[in-house]
C-alpha positions as CSV (number, residue, x, y, z in Angstrom):
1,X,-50.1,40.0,17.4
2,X,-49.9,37.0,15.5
3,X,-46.0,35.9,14.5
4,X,-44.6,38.4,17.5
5,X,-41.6,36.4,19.1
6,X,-42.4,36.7,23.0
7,X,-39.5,37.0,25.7
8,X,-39.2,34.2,28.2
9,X,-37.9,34.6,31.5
10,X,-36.9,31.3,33.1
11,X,-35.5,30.5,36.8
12,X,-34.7,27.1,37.1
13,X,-33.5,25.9,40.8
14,X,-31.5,22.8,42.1
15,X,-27.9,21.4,42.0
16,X,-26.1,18.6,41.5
17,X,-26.0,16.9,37.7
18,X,-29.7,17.7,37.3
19,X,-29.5,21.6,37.1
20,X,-26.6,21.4,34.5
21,X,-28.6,18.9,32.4
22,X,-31.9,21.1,32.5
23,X,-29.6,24.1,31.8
24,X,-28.0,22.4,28.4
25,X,-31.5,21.9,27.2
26,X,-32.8,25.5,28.6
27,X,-29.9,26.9,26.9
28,X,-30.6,26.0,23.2
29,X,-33.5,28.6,23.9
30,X,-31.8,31.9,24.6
31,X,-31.7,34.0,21.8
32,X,-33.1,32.5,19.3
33,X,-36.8,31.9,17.9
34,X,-36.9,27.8,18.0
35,X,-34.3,25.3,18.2
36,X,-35.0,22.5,16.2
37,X,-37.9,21.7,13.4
38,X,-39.9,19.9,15.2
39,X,-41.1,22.4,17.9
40,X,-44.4,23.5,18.0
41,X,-46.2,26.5,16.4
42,X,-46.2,27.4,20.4
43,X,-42.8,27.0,20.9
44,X,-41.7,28.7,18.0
45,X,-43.2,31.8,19.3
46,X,-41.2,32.2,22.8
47,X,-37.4,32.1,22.9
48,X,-35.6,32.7,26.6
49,X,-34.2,36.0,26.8
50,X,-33.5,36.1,30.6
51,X,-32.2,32.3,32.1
52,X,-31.5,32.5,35.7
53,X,-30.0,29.3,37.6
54,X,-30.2,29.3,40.9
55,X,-28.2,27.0,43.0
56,X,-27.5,24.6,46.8
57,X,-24.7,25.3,48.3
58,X,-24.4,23.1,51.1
59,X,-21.9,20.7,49.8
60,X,-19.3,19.2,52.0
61,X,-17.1,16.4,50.1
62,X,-14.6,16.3,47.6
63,X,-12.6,19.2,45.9
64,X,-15.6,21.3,47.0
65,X,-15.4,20.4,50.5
66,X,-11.4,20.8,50.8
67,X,-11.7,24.3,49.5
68,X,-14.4,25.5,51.3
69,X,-12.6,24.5,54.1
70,X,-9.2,25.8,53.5
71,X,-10.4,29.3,52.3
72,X,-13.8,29.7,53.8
73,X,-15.5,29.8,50.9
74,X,-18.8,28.4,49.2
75,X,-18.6,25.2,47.9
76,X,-17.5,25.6,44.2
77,X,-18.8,22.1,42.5
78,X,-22.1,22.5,41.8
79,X,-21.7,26.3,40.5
80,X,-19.2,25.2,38.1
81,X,-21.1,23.0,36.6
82,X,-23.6,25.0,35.6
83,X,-21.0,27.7,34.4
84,X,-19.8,24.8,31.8
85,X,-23.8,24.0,31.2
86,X,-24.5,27.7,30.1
87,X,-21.2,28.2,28.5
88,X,-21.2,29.0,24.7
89,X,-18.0,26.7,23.5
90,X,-19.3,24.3,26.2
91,X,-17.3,20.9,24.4
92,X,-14.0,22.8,25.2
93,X,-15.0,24.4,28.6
94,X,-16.5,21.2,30.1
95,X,-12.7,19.3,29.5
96,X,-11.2,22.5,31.1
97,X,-13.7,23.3,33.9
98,X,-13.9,19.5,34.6
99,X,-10.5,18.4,34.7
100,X,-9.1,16.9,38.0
101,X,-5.2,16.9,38.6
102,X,-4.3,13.9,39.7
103,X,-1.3,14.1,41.1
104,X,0.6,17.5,42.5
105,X,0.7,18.3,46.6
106,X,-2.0,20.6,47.4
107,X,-3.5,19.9,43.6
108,X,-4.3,16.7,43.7
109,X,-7.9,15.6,43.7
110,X,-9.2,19.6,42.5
111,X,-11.1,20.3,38.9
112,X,-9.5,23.1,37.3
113,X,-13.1,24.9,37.5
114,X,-13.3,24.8,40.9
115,X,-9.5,26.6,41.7
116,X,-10.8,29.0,39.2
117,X,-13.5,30.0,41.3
118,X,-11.5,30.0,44.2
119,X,-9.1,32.8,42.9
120,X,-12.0,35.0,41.5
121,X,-13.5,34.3,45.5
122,X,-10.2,35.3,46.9
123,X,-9.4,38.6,44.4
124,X,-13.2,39.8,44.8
125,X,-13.7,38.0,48.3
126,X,-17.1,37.4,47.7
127,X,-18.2,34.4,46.0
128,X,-21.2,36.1,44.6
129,X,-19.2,38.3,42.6
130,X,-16.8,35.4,41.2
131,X,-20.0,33.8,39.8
132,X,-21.0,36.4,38.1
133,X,-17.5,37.4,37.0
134,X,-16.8,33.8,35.9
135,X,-20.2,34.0,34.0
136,X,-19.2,37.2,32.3
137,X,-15.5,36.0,31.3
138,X,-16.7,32.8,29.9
139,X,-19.7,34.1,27.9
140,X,-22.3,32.1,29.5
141,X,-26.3,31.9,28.3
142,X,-27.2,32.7,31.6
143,X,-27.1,34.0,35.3
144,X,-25.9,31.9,38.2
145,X,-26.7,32.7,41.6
146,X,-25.6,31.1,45.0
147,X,-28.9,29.8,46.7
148,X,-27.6,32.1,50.1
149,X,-24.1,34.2,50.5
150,X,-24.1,32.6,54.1
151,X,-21.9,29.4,55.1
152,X,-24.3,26.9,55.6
153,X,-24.6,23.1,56.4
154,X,-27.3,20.6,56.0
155,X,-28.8,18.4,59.1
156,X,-31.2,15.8,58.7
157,X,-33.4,14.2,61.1
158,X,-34.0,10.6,60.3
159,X,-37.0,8.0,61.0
160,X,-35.5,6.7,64.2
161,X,-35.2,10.1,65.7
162,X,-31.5,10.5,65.0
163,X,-29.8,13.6,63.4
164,X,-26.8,14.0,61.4
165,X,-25.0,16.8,60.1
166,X,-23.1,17.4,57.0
167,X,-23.9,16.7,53.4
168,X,-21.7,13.8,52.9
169,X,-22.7,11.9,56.2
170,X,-26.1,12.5,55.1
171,X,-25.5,10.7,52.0
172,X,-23.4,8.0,53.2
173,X,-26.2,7.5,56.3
174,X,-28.3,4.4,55.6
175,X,-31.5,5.8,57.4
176,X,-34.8,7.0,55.9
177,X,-34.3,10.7,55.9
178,X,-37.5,12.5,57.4
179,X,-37.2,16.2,57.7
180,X,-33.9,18.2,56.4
181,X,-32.4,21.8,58.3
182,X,-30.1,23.9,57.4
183,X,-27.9,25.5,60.0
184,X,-27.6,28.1,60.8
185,X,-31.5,28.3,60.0
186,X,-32.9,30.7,57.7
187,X,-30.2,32.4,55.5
188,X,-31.3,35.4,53.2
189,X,-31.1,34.9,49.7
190,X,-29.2,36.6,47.0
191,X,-31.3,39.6,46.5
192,X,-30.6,38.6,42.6
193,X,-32.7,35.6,43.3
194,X,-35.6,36.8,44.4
195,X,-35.6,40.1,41.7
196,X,-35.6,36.6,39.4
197,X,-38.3,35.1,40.6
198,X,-40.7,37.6,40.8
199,X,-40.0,38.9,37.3
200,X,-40.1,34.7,36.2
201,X,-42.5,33.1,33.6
202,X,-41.5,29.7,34.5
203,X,-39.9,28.8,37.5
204,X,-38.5,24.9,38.1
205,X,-37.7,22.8,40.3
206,X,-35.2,19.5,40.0
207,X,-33.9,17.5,38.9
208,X,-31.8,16.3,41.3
209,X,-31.3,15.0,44.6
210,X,-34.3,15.3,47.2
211,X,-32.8,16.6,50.1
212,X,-29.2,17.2,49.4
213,X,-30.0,19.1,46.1
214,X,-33.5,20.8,45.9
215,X,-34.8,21.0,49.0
216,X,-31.8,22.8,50.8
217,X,-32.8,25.8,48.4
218,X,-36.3,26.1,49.9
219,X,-35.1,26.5,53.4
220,X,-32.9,29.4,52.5
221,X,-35.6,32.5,53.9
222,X,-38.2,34.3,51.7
223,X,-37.4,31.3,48.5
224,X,-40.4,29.5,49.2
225,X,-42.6,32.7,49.7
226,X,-41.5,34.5,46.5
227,X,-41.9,31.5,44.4
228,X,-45.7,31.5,45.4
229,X,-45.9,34.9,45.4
230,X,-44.7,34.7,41.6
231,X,-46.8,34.8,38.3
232,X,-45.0,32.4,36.9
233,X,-45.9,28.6,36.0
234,X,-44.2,26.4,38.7
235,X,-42.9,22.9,37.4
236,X,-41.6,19.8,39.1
237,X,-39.1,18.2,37.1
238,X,-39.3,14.9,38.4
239,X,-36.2,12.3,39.3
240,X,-36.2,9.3,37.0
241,X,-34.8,6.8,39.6
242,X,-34.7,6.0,43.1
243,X,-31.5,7.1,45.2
244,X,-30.2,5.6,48.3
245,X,-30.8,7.6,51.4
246,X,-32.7,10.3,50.0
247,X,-35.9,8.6,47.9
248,X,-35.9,4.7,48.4
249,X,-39.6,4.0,48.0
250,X,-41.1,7.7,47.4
251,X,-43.2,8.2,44.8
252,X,-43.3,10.9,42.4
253,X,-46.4,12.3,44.8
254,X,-43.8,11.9,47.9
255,X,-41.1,13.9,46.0
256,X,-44.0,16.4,45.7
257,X,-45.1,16.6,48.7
258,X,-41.4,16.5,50.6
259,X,-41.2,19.7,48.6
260,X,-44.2,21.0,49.8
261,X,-44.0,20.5,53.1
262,X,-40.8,21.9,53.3
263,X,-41.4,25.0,51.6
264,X,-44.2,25.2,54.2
265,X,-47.4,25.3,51.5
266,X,-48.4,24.1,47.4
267,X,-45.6,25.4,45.5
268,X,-46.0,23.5,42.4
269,X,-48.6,23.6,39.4
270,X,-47.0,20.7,36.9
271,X,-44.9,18.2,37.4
272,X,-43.0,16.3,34.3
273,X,-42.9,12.9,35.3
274,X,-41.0,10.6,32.9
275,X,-43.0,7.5,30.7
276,X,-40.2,5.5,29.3
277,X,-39.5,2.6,30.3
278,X,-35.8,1.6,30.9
279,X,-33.6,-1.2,29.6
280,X,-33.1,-4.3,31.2
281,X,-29.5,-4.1,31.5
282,X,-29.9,-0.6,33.4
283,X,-32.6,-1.9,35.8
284,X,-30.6,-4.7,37.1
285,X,-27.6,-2.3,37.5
286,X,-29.8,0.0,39.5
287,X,-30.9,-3.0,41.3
288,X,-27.3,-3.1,42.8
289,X,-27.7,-0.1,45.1
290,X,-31.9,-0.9,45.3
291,X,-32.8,2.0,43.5
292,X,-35.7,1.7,40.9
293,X,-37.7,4.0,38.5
294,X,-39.9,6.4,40.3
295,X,-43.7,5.1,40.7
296,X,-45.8,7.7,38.9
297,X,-48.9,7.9,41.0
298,X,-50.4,10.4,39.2
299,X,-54.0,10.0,40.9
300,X,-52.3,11.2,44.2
301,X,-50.9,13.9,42.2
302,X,-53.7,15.4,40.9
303,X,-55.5,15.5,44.7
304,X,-52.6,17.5,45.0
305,X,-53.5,20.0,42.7
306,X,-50.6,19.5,40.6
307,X,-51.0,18.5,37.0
308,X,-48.9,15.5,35.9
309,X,-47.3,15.8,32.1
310,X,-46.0,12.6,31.0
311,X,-43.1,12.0,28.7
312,X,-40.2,10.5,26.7
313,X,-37.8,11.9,29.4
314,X,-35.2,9.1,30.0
315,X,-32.0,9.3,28.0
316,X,-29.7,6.0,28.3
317,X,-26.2,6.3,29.0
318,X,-23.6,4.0,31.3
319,X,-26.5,5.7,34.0
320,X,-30.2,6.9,33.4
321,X,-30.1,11.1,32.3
322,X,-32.8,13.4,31.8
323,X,-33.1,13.5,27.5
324,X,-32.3,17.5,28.4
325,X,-34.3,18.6,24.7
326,X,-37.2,16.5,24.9
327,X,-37.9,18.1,28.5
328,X,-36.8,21.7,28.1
329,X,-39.4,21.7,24.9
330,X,-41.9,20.4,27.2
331,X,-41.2,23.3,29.8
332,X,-41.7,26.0,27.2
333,X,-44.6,24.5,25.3
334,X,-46.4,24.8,29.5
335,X,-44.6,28.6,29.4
336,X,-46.6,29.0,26.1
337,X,-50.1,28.1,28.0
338,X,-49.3,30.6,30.7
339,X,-52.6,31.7,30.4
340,X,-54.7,28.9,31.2
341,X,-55.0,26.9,33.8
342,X,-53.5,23.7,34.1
343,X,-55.4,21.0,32.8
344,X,-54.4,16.9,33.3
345,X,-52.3,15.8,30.6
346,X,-52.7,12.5,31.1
């Protein structure tokens, strides 16, 4: 019926920085009919009523790493910063959520967001519950559920045959990083998650980090099988740079197909593949740590059967972010074609 607003259901999966800058953008979607006057006719017809994040939980450093250490409990971090993404006063919860004590014994080196997800944990004793709790108390646009319930850590084998275990080794390891594990292997997921993704329109993936953000959440068992067993459009949202350790030299196709092969089979039907190009000034400090924009090889997409969407999707700061609006547009103009089949948008 022509001028009928349509309901959106959304699961978008990662960690890191790159799921809470999706989720700002995703956000300005949720209960209304169009953010902004420039959206399309398209656009202005869908409006998110049911935003799910789901999120890794295999961190092992920092605040996050002391407290799932001293209280058995999932690592807080990322979680918490897509509680401030989703929040509605998110200005005043991000300087609450995000500040750090810096001095204090036992407080020293914490965010305030992550303690207060460690008392929710230790009054429901089940972390679970104080995400949802947390979600419900602060008012946010949005579901949040832990990639798995179960206590997990990330190994990685790397090109010379040798394996290391733990997030933050991985990260400080200067090997090429082949194939990543979680252990113990195969956790079950939320059931949440999966009642998400089989009820999901659009369903994405990244940004974020390769293997120590996306991928982890494709090993946890059934992901990978409900997400193809889904309706929904499936879109890569793909990294803007190169990182050290987990994507030095891969393409956008090798981001793809790391993906893949770890989800064991074709997961994705777009990928959003940035066009800008970036300042001078930001290349050569990138050049620092050898990291560089991500090729877009989009011929060796497309043999992939995924179809590349270029755009503006680099936002200049003191680093290079995701321009959160311009790419959460883009994701619900693709919701709004649900219908076809992808075409190349080159």
């Amino acid at each position: 019926m022509p001028g009928r607003k349509r309901d959106l259901r959304v699961v978008a999966i990662g960690g890191g920085t790159g799921l809470s800058t999706l989720l700002k953008g995703l956000k300005k979607y949720t209960g209304i009919a169009s953010p902004s006057a420039d959206s399309s006719a398209a656009v202005d017809q869908l409006r998110i009523s049911e935003l799910c994040a789901v999120v890794t939980v295999s961190d092992d450093g920092g605040s996050s790493g002391r407290l799932r250490k001293d209280f058995n409990m999932l690592p807080p971090g990322d979680v918490r910063n897509c509680i401030v993404a989703l929040s509605e006063d998110e200005a005043l919860l991000s300087k609450l959520f995000q500040h750090r004590f810096e001095k204090g014994p036992g407080l020293e080196g914490h965010s305030f967001g992550n303690l207060f997800l460690a008392a929710l944990t230790s009054l429901t004793g089940d972390f679970g519950e104080a995400v949802r709790l947390s979600s419900e108390i602060l008012a946010t646009r949005g579901h949040i559920f832990p990639a798995t319930a179960a206590n997990v850590e990330l190994e990685a084998l790397m090109q010379d045959g040798t394996r290391v275990r733990g997030e933050t080794k991985i990260t400080a390891s200067h090997g090429r990083i082949e194939e990543l594990f979680l252990v113990p292997e195969g956790p079950d997921p939320l059931p949440q998650t999966l009642d998400a993704i089989a009820r999901a329109d659009l369903i994405t993936i990244g940004p974020g980090s390769l293997f120590t953000s996306l991928i982890p959440n494709l090993l946890v068992r059934g992901i990978p099988q409900a997400i193809r067993d889904s309706a929904a459009i499936k879109v890569y949202v793909c990294n803007l740079m190169t990182q050290a350790n987990e994507s030095l030299g891969r393409t956008a196709a090798d981001h793809i197909r790391a993906l893949n092969d770890h989800a064991g089979g074709q997961i994705f039907d777009y990928a959003l593949i940035n066009r800008a190009p970036m300042s001078n000034d930001l290349k050569a400090k990138y050049a620092l740590e050898a990291a560089t924009q991500i090729v877009a090889d989009l011929d060796a997409i497309e043999a992939m059967g995924v179809c590349p969407v270029l755009g503006d999707y680099l936002y200049e700061d003191s680093v290079a972010r995701h321009a959160t609006d311009h790419v959460a547009k883009d994701l619900i103009e693709l919701a709004s074609q649900s219908s076809a089949r992808p075409q190349s948008a080159r």
